[in-house]
N, C-alpha and C positions, 0 to 999 in steps of 0.2 A: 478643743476636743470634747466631745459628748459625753457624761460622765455613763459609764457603764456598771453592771454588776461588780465585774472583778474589780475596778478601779478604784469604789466607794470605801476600801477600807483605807486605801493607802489615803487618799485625801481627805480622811478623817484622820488619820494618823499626824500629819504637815498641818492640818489647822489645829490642832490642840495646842500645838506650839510648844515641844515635847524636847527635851536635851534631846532625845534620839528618836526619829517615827518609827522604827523598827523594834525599839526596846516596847513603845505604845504597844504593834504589832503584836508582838511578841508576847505580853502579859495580855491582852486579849485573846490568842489564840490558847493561853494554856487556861484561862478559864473556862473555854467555850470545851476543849478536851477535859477540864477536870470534871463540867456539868454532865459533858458527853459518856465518861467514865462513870461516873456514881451519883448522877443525878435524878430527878424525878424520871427520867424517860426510862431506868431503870435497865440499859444497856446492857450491863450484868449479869441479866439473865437471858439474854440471848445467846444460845447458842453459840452462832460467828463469832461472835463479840468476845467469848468464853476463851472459844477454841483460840483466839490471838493472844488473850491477857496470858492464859496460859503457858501457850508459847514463848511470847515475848518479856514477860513479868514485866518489871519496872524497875528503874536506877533507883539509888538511896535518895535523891532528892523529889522523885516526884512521887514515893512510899510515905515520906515525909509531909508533901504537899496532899496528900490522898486520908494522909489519919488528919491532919487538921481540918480538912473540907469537913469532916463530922458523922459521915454514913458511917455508923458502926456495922449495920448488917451486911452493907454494900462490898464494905473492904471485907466482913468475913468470908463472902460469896466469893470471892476473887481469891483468896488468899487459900480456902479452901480447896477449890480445884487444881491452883496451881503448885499448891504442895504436892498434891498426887502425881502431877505429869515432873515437878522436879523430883520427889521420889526414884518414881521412874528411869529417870535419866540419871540419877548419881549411881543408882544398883546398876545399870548398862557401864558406867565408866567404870566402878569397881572390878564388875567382872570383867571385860579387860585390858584393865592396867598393868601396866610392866616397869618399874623401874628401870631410868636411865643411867648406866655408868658413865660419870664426868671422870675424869682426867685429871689429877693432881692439881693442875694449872688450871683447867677448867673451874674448880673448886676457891683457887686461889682470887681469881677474877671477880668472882663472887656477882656475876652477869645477873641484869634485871630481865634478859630473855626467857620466856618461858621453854619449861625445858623439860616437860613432862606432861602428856595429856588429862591428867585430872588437872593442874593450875592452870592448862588450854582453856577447859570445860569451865570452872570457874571466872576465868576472866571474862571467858562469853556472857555469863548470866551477869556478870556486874557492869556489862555493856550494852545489853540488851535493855529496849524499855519499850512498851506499848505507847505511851505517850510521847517519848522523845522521837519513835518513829516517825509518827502523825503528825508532829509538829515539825520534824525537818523536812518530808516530804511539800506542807502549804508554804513553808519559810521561801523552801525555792523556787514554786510558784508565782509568790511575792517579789522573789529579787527578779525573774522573768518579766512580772508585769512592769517593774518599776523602772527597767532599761526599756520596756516596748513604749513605755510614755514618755519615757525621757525624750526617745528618738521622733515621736508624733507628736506631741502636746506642749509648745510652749511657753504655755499656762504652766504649765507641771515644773519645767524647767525653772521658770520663777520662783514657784514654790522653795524647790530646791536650795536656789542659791538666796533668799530670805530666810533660810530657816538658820534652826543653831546648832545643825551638822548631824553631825552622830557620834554613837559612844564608840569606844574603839574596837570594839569585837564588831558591830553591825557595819564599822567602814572600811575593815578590812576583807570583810566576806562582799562589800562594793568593789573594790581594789579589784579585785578576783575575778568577780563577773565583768567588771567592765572590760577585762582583757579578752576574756571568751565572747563580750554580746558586740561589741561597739568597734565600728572600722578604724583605723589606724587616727584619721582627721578627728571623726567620735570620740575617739578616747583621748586626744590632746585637749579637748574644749573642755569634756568632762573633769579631766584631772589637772587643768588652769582652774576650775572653778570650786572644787572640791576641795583642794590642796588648803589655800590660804582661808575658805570658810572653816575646815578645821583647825587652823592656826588660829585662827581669831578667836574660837569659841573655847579652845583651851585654855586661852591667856585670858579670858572673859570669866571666865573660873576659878583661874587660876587667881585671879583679882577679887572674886569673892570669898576665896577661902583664906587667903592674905587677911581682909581687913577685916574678916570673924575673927582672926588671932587678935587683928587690934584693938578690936572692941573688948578684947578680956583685960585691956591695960585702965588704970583707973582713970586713966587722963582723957580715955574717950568714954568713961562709960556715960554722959549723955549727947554722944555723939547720935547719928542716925545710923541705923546699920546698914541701907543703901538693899543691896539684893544677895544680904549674905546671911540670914535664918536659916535658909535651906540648903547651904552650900554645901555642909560636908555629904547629903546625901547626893545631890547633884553630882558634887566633884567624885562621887564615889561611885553610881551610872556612867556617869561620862566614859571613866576608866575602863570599866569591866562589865557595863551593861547591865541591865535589870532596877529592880528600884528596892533600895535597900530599906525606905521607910516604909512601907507599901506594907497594907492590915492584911492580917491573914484572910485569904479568901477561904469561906466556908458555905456550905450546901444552904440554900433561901431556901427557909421554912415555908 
C-alpha cells in the first residue's frame, strides 16, 4: 500500500520499535498540542483559541504538563481569562443552588453519586480539558486509520504481528475497535494474532524484570544484564501506558 499522509505517523510509530506504537503516538500528539497551546505560534492569543481554553480549562495533569513546558506568560494569558468565565460560572451555580434533602438511609450509604448541582458543576470542570479533547478526538482517528490498514496493507499487517504489541490501555482501546471496524472472519485473524503477540511480550518483560531482581544478588553481579537496564520503566508503560522515564518536555527556546 502507498504510504499516505495520514498513514506516515503510524508507520513511524511500528519502526521505532516501541513497547507500544500508540503510547509513541500518543507522547507525539501531546507535545505537538503542548507546542500548539503555548508555543511560539502564540495560539493564546487568538481569540478562538481563548474562547475553547476557556471553556474547556484543562485536567490537573495537563496544568501540570503546561507549568513545566516554561511559558510563564502563556500560562498567565490562559489562566487569566479563564478565571473570569470560571467566575462567572460559579456566581450562576451559587445563585441557583438548592440544597438536597437525603433520607436518613440515603445519608447512611454514604453514595459516591453526585447528588447536588454545585459537586455536578465541579466534577465537570475537573473532566473538562482543552487538550485531552484534542488529543482523544486525533487518537480515534488513529485507531480508524490503523484498522483501514490493517484491512488493505499487508505490509502493515506484518508490522503488526513483528512488533512488541502494546501497553495494556492502547490494546484494549484495539479490543474495542476491532469489534465495531472488522467483520466477524477480521476479527478472528486479528485476535489469533494479537492475543499470543501480547502473551509473549508480557512474559518478555516479565523476564526482564525477574533477572534485574537477580542481578541485585552478589552472585551475579558480574553477570550480563541481558535487556533488563530499562525494564522497570518498560515493565511500567507496558502496564499502564505512557513513559515513565520520559524528560520533561519544555517550550524550545
Amino acid at each position: 500500500m502507498k504510504e499516505q499522509l495520514y498513514t506516515i505517523p503510524l508507520n513511524d510509530a511500528f519502526a521505532a520499535d516501541d513497547e507500544c506504537p500508540f503510547c509513541f503516538i500518543e507522547q507525539k500528539l501531546e507535545h505537538d498540542l503542548l507546542d500548539f497551546t503555548l508555543g511560539s505560534g502564540s495560539s493564546y492569543m487568538e481569540s478562538d483559541i481563548r474562547e475553547q481554553t476557556d471553556r474547556e480549562g484543562f485536567c490537573r495533569y495537563h496544568f501540570q504538563k503546561m507549568f513545566q513546558y516554561g511559558n510563564t506568560l502563556g500560562n498567565a494569558w490562559i489562566l487569566k481569562t479563564h478565571y473570569v468565565k470560571m467566575g462567572k460560572e460559579l456566581s450562576n451555580e451559587v445563585k441557583h443552588f438548592k440544597p438536597v434533602k437525603l433520607s436518613f438511609m440515603d445519608k447512611l450509604k454514604r453514595s459516591k453519586e453526585v447528588n447536588n448541582s454545585m459537586s455536578a458543576w465541579c466534577l465537570e470542570k475537573q473532566r473538562s480539558c482543552f487538550i485531552c479533547r484534542q488529543y482523544e478526538d486525533t487518537y480515534a482517528r488513529y485507531l480508524d486509520t490503523f484498522f483501514f490498514m490493517y484491512k488493505k496493507d499487508p505490509d502493515f499487517v506484518k508490522k503488526v504481528a513483528d512488533s512488541k504489541g502494546f501497553c495494556i490501555v492502547h490494546f484494549g482501546d484495539l479490543c474495542q475497535a476491532a469489534v465495531e471496524k472488522l467483520s466477524e472472519k477480521q476479527q478472528k485473524e486479528f485476535f489469533d494474532m494479537i492475543f499470543p503477540l501480547m502473551e509473549q511480550n508480557l512474559a518478555r518483560i516479565g523476564e526482564d524484570v525477574s533477572w534485574m531482581v537477580e542481578k541485585f544478588d552478589y552472585r551475579n553481579h558480574d553477570a550480563d544484564w541481558k535487556n533488563s537496564k530499562d525494564a522497570i520503566q518498560r515493565g511500567m508503560q507496558k502496564l499502564k501506558g505512557g513513559y515513565p522515564a520520559a524528560p520533561v518536555y519544555q517550550q524550545k527556546k
